[in-house]
Each structure stands twice: as C-alpha cells, then as structure tokens.
C-alpha positions as CSV (number, residue, x, y, z in Angstrom):
1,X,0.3,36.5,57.4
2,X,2.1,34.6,54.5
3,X,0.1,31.7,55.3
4,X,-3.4,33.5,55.3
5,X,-2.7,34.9,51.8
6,X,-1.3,31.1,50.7
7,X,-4.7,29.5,52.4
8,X,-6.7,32.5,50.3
9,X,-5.1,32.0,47.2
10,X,-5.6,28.6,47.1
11,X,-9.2,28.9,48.2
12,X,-9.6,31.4,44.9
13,X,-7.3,28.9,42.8
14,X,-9.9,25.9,44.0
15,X,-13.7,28.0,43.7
16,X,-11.8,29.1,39.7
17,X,-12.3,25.3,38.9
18,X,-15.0,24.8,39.4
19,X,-18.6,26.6,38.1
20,X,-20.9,27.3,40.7
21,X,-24.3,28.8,40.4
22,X,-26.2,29.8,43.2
23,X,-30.1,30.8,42.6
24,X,-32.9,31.5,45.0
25,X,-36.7,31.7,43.8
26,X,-39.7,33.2,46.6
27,X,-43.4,32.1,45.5
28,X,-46.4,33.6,47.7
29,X,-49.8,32.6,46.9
30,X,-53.0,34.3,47.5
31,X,-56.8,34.4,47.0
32,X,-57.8,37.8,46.5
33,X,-61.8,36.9,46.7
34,X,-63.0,33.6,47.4
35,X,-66.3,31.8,47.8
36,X,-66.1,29.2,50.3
37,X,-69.8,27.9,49.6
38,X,-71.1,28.3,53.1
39,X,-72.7,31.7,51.6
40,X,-69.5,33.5,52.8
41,X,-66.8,35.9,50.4
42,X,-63.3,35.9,52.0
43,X,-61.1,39.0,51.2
44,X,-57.3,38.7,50.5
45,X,-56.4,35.5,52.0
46,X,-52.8,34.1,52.3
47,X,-52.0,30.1,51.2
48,X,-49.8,28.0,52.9
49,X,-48.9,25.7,49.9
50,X,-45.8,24.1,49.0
51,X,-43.5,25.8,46.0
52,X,-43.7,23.3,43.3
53,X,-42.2,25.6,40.4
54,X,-38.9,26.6,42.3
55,X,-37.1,25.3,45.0
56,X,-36.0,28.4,47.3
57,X,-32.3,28.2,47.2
58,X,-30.1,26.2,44.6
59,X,-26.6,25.9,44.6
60,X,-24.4,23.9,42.1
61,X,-21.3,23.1,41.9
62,X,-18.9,21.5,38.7
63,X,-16.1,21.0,36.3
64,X,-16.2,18.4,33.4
65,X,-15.2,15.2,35.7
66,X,-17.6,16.3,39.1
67,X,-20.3,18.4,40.2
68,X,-23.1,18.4,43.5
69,X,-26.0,20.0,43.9
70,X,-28.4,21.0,46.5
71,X,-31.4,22.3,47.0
72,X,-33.8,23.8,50.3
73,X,-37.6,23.7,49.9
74,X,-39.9,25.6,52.3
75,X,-43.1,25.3,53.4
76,X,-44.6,29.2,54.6
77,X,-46.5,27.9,58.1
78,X,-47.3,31.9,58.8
79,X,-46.2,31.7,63.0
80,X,-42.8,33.8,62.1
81,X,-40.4,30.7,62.6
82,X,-42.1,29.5,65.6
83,X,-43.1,25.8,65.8
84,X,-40.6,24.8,63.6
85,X,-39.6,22.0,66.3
86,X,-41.7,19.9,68.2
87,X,-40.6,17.6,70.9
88,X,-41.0,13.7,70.4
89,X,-39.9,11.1,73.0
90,X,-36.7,9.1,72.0
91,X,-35.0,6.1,73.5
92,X,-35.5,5.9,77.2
93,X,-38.1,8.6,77.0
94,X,-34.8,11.8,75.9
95,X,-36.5,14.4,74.1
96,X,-35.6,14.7,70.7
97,X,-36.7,17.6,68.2
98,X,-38.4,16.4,65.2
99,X,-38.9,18.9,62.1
100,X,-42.4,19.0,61.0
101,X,-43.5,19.3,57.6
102,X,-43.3,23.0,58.0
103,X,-40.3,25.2,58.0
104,X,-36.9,25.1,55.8
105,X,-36.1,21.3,54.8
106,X,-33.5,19.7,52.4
107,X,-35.4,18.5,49.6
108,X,-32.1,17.4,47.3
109,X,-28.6,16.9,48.1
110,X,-26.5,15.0,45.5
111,X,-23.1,14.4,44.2
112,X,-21.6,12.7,40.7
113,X,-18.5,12.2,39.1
114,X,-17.0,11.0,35.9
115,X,-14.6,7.5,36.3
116,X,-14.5,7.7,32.4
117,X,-15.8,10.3,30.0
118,X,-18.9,7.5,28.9
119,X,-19.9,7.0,32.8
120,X,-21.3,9.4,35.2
121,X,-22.1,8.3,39.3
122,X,-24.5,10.0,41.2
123,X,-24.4,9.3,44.7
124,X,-27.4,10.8,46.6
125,X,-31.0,11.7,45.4
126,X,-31.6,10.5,42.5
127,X,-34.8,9.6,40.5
128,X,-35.5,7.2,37.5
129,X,-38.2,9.4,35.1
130,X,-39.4,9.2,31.5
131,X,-41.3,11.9,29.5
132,X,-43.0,14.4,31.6
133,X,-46.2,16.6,31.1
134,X,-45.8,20.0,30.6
135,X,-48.5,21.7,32.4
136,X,-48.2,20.2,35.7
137,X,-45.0,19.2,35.3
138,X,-44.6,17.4,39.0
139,X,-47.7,15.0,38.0
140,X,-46.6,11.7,36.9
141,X,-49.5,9.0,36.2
142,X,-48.1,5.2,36.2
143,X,-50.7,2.7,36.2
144,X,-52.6,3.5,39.2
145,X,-56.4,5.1,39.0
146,X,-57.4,8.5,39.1
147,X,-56.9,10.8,42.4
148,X,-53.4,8.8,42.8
149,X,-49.9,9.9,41.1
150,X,-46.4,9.0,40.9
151,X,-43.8,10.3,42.8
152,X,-42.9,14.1,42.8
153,X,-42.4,15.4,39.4
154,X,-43.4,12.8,37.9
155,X,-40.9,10.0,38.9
156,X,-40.9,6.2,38.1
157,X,-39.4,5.4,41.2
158,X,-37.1,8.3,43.5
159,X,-35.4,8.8,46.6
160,X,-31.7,8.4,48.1
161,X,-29.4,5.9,46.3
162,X,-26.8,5.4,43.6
163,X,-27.5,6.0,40.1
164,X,-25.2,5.1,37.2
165,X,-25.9,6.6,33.5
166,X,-23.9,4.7,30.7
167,X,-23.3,6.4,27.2
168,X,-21.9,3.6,25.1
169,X,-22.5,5.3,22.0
170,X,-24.1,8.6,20.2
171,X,-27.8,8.5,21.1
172,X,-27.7,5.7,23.3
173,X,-28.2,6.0,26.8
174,X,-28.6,3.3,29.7
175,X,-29.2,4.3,33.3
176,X,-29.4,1.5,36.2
177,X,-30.4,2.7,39.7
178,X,-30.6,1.5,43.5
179,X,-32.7,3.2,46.1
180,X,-32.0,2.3,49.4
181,X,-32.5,5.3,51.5
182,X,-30.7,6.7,54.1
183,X,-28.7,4.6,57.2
184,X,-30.5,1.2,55.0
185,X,-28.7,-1.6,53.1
186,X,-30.4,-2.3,49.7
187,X,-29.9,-6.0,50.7
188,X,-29.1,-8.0,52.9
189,X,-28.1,-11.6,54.4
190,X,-30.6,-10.8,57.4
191,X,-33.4,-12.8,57.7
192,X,-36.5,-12.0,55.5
193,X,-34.2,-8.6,54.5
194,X,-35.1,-9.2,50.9
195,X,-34.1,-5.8,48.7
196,X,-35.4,-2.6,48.3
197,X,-36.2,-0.3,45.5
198,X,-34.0,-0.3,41.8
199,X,-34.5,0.3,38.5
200,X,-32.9,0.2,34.6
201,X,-33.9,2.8,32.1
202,X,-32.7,2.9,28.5
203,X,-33.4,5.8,25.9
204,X,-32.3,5.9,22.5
205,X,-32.6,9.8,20.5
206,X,-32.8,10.1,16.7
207,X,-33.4,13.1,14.7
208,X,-36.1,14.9,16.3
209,X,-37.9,11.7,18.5
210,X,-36.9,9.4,20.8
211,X,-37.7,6.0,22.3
212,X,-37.3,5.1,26.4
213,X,-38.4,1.8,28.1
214,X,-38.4,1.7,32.0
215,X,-38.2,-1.2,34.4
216,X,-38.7,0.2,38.1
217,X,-38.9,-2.8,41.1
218,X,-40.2,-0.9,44.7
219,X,-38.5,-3.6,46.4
220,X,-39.2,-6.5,47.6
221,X,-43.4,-7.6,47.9
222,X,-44.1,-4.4,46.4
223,X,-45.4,-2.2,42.7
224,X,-43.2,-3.4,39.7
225,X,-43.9,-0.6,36.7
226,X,-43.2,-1.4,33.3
227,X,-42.7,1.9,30.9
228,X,-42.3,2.2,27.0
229,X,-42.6,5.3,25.5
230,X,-41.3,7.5,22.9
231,X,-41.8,11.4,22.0
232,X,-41.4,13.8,18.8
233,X,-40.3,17.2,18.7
234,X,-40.3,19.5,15.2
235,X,-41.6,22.4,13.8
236,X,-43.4,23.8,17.0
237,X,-44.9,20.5,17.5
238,X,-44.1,18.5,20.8
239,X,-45.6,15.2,22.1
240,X,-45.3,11.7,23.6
241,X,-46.9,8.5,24.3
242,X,-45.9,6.3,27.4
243,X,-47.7,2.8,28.1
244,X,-46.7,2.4,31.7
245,X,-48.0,-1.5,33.0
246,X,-48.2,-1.7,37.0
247,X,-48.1,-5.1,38.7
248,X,-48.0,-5.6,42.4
249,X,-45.5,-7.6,44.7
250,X,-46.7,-10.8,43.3
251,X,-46.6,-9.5,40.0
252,X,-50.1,-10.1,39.2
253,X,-51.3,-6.8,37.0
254,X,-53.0,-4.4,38.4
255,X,-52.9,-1.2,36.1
256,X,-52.2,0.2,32.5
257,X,-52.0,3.5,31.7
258,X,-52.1,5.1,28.7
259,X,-49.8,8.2,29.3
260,X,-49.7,10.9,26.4
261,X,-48.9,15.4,26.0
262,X,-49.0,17.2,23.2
263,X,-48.3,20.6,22.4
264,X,-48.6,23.1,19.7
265,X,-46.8,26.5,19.1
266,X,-47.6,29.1,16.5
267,X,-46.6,32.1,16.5
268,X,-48.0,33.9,20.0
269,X,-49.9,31.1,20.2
270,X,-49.6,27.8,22.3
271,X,-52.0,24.7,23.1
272,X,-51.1,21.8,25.4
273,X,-52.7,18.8,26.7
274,X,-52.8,16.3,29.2
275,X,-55.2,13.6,28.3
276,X,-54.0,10.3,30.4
277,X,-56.3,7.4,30.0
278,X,-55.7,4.5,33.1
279,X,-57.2,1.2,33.5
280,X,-57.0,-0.5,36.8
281,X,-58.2,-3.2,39.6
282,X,-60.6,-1.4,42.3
283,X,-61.3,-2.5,45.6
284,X,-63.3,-5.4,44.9
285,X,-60.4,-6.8,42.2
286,X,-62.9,-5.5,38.8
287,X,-61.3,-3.9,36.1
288,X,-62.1,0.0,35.7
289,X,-61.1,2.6,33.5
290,X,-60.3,6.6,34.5
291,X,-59.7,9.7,32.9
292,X,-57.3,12.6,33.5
293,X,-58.0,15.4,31.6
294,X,-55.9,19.3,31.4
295,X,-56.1,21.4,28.3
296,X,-54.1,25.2,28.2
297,X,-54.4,27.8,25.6
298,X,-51.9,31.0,26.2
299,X,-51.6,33.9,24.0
300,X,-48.5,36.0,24.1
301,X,-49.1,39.7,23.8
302,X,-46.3,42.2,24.3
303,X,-46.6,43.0,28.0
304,X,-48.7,40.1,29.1
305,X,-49.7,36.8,28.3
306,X,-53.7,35.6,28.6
307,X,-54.1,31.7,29.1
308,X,-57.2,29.7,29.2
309,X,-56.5,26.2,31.8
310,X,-59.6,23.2,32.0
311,X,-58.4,20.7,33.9
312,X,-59.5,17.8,36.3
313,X,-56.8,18.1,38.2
314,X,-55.2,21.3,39.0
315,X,-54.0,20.2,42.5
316,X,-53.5,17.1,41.9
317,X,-56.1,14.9,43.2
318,X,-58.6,14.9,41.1
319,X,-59.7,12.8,38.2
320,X,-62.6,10.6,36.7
321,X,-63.5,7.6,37.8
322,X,-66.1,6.1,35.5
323,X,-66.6,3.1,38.4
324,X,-68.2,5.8,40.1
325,X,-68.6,8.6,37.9
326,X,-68.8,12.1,39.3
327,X,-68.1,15.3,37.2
328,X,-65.6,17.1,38.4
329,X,-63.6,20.4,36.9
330,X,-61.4,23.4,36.9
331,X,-61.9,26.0,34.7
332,X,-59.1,29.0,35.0
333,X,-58.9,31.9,32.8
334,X,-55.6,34.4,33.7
335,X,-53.4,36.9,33.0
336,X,-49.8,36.2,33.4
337,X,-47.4,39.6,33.8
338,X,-44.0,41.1,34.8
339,X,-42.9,44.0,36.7
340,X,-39.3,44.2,37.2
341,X,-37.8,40.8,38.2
342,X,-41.3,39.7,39.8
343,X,-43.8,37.8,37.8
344,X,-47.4,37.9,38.7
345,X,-50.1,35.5,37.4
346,X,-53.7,36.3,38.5
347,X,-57.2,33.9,37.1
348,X,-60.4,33.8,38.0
349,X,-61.3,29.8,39.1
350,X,-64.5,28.1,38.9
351,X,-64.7,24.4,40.5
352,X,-67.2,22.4,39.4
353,X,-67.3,19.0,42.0
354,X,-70.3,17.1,41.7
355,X,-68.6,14.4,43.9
356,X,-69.1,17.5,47.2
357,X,-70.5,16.3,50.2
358,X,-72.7,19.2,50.5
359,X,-74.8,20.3,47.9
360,X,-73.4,24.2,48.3
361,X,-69.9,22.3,47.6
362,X,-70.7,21.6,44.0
363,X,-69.7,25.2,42.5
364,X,-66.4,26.8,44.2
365,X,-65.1,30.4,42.5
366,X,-62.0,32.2,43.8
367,X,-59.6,35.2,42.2
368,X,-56.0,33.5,42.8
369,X,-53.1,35.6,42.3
370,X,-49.6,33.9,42.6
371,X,-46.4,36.3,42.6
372,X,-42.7,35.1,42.1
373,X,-39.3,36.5,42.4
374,X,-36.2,34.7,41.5
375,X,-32.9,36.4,42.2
C-alpha cells in the first residue's frame, strides 16, 4: 500500500511540472438545399469532408525546457466505424491491415526541447512556413499555377524530421530543417541515395513588420522554392507581400508567384483579401500567368456576424488560368452564430464554372450550414 501511494504521489508530483492542455473540436457539415444541375433539389444532405479548422483531439504537454504535442484528425466516412480496415497482401502474400483515408488517423505527433535557453529541437513533424493568408488559412501558393497549392496550411516544405530554431539575438530568428520521413535516412552513402527534403528560414521582427526569406530544397532531382517576404501589422491594418521563385531539380525556373493578404478592421467592420498573382511554365514549356482571387467582408452585430465571401477558390482547386481562360466563381453570403458552446455558420452559395463539362454545370447554388463544438 505504501508503495501505491509513493507511485501516485509521484505521478501527481511529475503531471504538477508540467502544463498540459487537452482540447477536442467536432465539425459536421451539411447542405440543407442543393442544386446539383441535373434539374434535381437535394434536401438535407450530410458531407463527408475533412476538418480543416480544428483537429479533433489536441493534447499538449510542457514546462520552460520541453514540451510534445499531438494531434488526431478524422475523416466522418458515415458506415458507423465499419471499413475502417481493409486487407492488403504483404510479404509472402500475409495479410496486413492498411488504414484508409477514412477513419481516426495521427495527423501530428512532435516533441522539442531546450539544450540552451537561445535553442529549441523539435524532433517529429515539423514544417518550414512564412506568412499565411487569413481566409483559407491551409492554402499556401508557392510558384506553381492555379488549381495547384503548397503543402497543408500553407507549408514551404513539411513532414517528419528535425527542426532547429536559433534565437541569437532580440528579433532575430533562424530556423534550419531536415525532412526525411519515417524509417528513411536523409542521406546516404548508398548508391544514387542522394538526400532528401531540407530547408533554412530566417525572420527578423521590428516594430510593427517584419522581414522572412525561405530557402526549401525537396530533395534530391526535385522543386527548390525561393521565398522573401515581409508583413505589417498597426492600427487595425494587417498585410504581407511574399515573392516565392520555384525551380525544378535541375534548377531551371519554372514559377514566380507574387504572394500578398491584406486586412482591414474598423470597428464591427472587417475586409480581407487574397489576391495571389503566379507566373509559370505550362505543359508545352511557355510562360503563363494565373490569378487567385478571395475577397471577405464580415460585420459584427451583437448576436451574430453577417459576412460577404467571393472567391475562386473556396475548396481549393480553383483558380484562373489566362492560358486557357475560363471564368470561374464563388460567391457566399452567411450568417455566422452561437448557441451555447456550438457555433453555427449557414450561407447561401452560388458557383459560377464556366470551365463545366456540361452546359447545366455552369451555375451550381446550395444552402451550406457548417456547425462546431469545441470542448
């Protein structure tokens, strides 16, 4: 008995050290009507979509010197938990059980520490980033065309790795990065090994703006990014400018996009936008030029806030190509509301896709209706 209470006192003594935070977020999506342009109206229809606002469970863990993390993502396949598993042939023809893209998954597990108070480690994922967009914060668009983005939310380069972030002095900070995935050596004496994906970032913050260059290698024979950037932030005013050069494995140039967000506050008032401008090689080696554009207006009111959203890219895949230019937009007017510890946030959506196959594809309307509760 003595040693039970010992084992449970020092269990307490060891969780007081450290400052854990555990936080789980559920996100449903829904179309309440929906015009699927084959002269149908759907009724109250239930998305299977990825959460890219919250993950569904975050824990934390930290004191001044360490800390981990890690995170579970979801992906709601509606058959109750079945089918979670399929069976794939292994070595020798065993059966192995695979995970497929739906069901509970580990999206990010890390750890870091502190050698020295101007060093911190971070063994795990990781991810080498700049300044991000606001509105679709998980878009990132380095130097390739429209319809194509950078890694989720907006990463240079991500993945598993080692990660170390240098403070030499106030203001300055330098990050250098490997990535060389799980059970794989970032180089090698093998034969033809080569290396795999790394990258240095360093940012220096002023007053109220700040300046960032990026170098991010894919490894060896592959993209090479080059980013500068710098952002400003006063007086309800926020915005940034990145020029991010791609180059391919031979590091001939391939793409240059002109990255740049602003945003406005006044009052109830606030106006963002997303208007990304890339140049970049198509197909047949020419030079093109491609447009991203998302505007939002939101209005606060004391229950509620009203938005306006115009975007060509609201999922993501969207965008104008002027090779081959095809109008293409979402227009999104919503409400945005609370009740209790749920938020709800329901639009009505008009697509505009002159790029459809079929000519009843051009014009798309739904009601969408998203709900969220975070505990």
């Amino acid at each position: 008995m003595k040693k039970i209470v010992m084992g449970a006192a020092a269990l307490l003594c060891a969780a007081s050290m450290f400052a854990v935070d555990v936080s789980s977020t559920v996100q449903m999506e829904a179309s309440i009507i929906n015009d699927d342009a084959n002269d149908k109206i759907e009724f109250f229809t239930l998305k299977n979509k990825n959460q890219k606002d919250d993950d569904a469970l975050k824990f934390s863990a930290s004191t001044d010197k360490a800390g981990a993390s890690f995170q579970l993502w979801y992906d709601y396949d509606g058959t109750n938990g079945e089918n979670i598993y399929t069976e794939v042939g292994g070595k020798d023809g065993d059966a192995n059980k695979s995970m497929q893209v739906h069901g509970i998954r580990i999206r990010n597990v890390s750890l870091w520490f502190k050698p020295i108070d101007t060093l911190k480690v971070t063994v795990g994922d990781i991810n080498l980033d700049s300044y991000k967009e606001q509105i679709f914060w998980w878009h990132g668009v380095y130097g390739e065309q429209p319809g194509t983005w950078g890694a989720f939310g907006g990463e240079y380069i991500a993945g598993n790795g080692l990660k170390l972030e240098f403070n030499p002095m106030d203001g300055l900070d330098i990050t250098a990065a490997i990535f060389p995935g799980i059970d794989t050596a970032w180089t090698s004496t093998a034969d033809k090994y080569g290396y795999k994906g790394y990258g240095l970032k360093a940012k220096y913050t002023y007053g109220a703006g700040s300046v960032a260059a990026v170098w991010a290698d894919k490894g060896k024979d592959k993209d090479k990014i080059i980013g500068i950037g710098t952002d400003y932030n006063a007086d309800g005013l926020y915005v940034f400018g990145n020029l991010n050069f791609r180059f391919n494995g031979d590091f001939d140039f391939t793409a240059l996009t002109i990255d740049d967000f602003v945003k406005y506050s006044a009052d109830a008032l606030t106006i963002a936008a997303h208007l990304p401008v890339s140049v970049f090689k198509n197909a047949a080696g020419d030079m093109k030029v491609g447009l991203h554009a998302t505007v939002k207006a939101t209005y606060a009111l004391d229950a509620a806030s009203v938005y306006f959203l115009a975007s060509t890219e609201p999922d993501g895949d969207k965008g104008w190509n002027f090779d081959d230019f095809k109008f293409a937009m979402t227009f999104k007017p919503g409400v945005t509301f609370n009740v209790g510890s749920a938020s709800f946030d329901v639009a009505f959506r008009a697509d505009i896709n002159q790029g459809a196959t079929n000519s009843e594809g051009k014009f798309n309307w739904s009601v969408p209706a998203v709900i969220k509760l975070g505990l």
